[in-house]
C-alpha positions in Angstrom: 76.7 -4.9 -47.3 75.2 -2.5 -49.8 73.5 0.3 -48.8 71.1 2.8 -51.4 71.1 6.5 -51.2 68.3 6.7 -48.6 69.7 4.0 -46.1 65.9 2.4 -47.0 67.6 -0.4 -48.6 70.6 -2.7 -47.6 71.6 -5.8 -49.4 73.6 -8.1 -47.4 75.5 -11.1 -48.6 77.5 -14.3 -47.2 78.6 -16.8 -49.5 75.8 -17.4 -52.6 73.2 -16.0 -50.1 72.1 -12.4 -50.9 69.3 -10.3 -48.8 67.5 -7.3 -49.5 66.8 -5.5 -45.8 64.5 -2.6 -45.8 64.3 0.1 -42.7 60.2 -0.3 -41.9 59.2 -0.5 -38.6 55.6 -2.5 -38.5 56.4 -4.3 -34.8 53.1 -6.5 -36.2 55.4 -7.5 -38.7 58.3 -7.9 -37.5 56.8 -10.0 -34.5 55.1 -12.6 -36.3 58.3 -13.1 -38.9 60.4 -16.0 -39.6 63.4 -16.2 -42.0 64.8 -19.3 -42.4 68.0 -20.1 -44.7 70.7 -23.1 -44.9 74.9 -22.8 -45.2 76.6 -25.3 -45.6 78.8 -24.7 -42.7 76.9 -23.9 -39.7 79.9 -24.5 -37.1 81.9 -22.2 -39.4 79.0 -19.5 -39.2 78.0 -19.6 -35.9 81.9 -18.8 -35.1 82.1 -15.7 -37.9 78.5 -14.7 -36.0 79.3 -14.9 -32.7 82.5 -13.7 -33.0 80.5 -10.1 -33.9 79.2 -9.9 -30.3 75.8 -8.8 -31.4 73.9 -9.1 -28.5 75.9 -6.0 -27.2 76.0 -4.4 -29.6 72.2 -4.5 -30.8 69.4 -4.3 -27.9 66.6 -7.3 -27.9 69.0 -8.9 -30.2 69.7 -12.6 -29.0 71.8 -15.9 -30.4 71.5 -19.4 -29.7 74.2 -21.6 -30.7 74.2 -24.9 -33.1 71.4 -27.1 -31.7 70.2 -30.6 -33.0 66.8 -30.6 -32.9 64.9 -33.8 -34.8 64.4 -31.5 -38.1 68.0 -31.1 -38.3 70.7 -28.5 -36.6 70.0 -24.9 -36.3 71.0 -21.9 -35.2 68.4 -19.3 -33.6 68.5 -15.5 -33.9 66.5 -13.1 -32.7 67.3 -9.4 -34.5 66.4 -6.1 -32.9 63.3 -5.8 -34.7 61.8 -9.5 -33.0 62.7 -11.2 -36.5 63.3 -15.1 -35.8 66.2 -16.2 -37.8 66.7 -20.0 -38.4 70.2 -20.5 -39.7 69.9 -24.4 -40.9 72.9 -26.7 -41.3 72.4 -27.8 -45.4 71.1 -31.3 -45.5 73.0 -31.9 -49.4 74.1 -35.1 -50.0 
């Protein structure tokens, strides 16, 4: 993770994927978000990820582990902020 001067910033990376984070808090935003972004591992990440014990460490913050659902296998988490992240499993061929 990159971080700028300020802390306003931090870019966060696994594999090819790279995020830019920004410290706001807008709960009307941050409520009503959705992120949602494929690996092409999800067993692998859900073990780096929930080896990290996040719920513990961050309050609000909750995982769900790999779930077939009929749009394809995912991985739910919600951040502290109420962000909904869907981690999706890569459907390449």
């Amino acid at each position: 993770m990159k971080q700028w001067g300020d802390n306003s910033l931090a870019g966060l990376r696994f594999g090819e994927a790279y995020f830019l984070l920004q410290n706001i808090n807008v709960p009307e935003w941050q409520t009503n978000q959705m992120i949602t972004y494929e690996v092409d591992d999800l067993d692998a990440y859900w073990k780096d990820i929930s080896s990290k014990d996040l719920p513990s460490k961050f309050k609000c913050s909750k995982l769900r582990e790999p779930t077939d659902f009929p749009w394809g296998r995912e991985i739910h988490i919600i951040d502290p902020g109420g962000v909904c992240w869907h981690v999706r499993q890569s459907q390449k061929k």
